[in-house]
C-alpha positions as a printed Julia matrix, in Angstrom:
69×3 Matrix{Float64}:
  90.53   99.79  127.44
  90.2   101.91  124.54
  90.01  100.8   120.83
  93.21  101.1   119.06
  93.58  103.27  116.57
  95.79  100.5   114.08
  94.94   97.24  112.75
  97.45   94.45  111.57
  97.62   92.91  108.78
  96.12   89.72  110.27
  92.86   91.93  111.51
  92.74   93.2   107.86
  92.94   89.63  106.53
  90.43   88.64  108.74
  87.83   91.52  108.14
  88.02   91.45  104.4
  88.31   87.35  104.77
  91.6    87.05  102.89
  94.95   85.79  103.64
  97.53   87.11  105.06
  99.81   86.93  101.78
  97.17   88.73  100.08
  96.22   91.32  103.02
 100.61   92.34  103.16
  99.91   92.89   99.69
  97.3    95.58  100.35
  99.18   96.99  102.77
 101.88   97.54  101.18
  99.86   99.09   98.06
  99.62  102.33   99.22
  95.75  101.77   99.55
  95.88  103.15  103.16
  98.06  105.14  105.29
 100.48  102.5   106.92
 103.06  102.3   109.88
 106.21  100.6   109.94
 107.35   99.56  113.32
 110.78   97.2   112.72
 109.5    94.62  110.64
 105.82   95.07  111.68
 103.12   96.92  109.84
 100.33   98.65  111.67
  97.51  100.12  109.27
  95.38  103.29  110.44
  92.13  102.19  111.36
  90.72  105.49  109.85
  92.83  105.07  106.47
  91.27  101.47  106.38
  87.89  102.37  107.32
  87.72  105.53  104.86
  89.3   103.07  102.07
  86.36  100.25  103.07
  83.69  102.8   102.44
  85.54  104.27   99.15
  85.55  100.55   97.78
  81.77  100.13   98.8
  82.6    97.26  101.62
  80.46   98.35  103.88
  79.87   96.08  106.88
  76.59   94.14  105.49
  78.67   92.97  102.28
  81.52   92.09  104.41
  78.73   89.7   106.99
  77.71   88.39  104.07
  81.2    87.7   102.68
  80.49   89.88   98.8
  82.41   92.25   99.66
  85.1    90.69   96.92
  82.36   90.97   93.74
């Protein structure tokens, strides 16, 4: 199957280790380019991506869990 190009807001929370009160919050920032479907959000996994890299959260401060200092 191939990847998907979207993440929810739970796969957010759960890469950048936050909840999910605090990822809808992101999401609905502007931060990254999002997608409304009804009452669900899909963000673009190239939007987040680009935005992780911006921020400096690359993957081996999000392993180690600094990606929030």
């Amino acid at each position: 199957m191939p990847q998907s190009r979207t993440y929810t807001v739970n796969d957010i929370a759960a890469i950048l280790g936050i909840g999910r009160a605090s990822a809808y919050k992101l999401a609905n920032s502007g931060a990254f380019k999002t997608i409304r479907i009804g009452n669900m959000i899909r963000i673009s996994r190239k939007s987040f991506e680009d935005w992780l890299k911006a921020e400096g959260l690359d993957d081996e401060r999000l392993k180690r869990g600094t990606y929030l200092t």
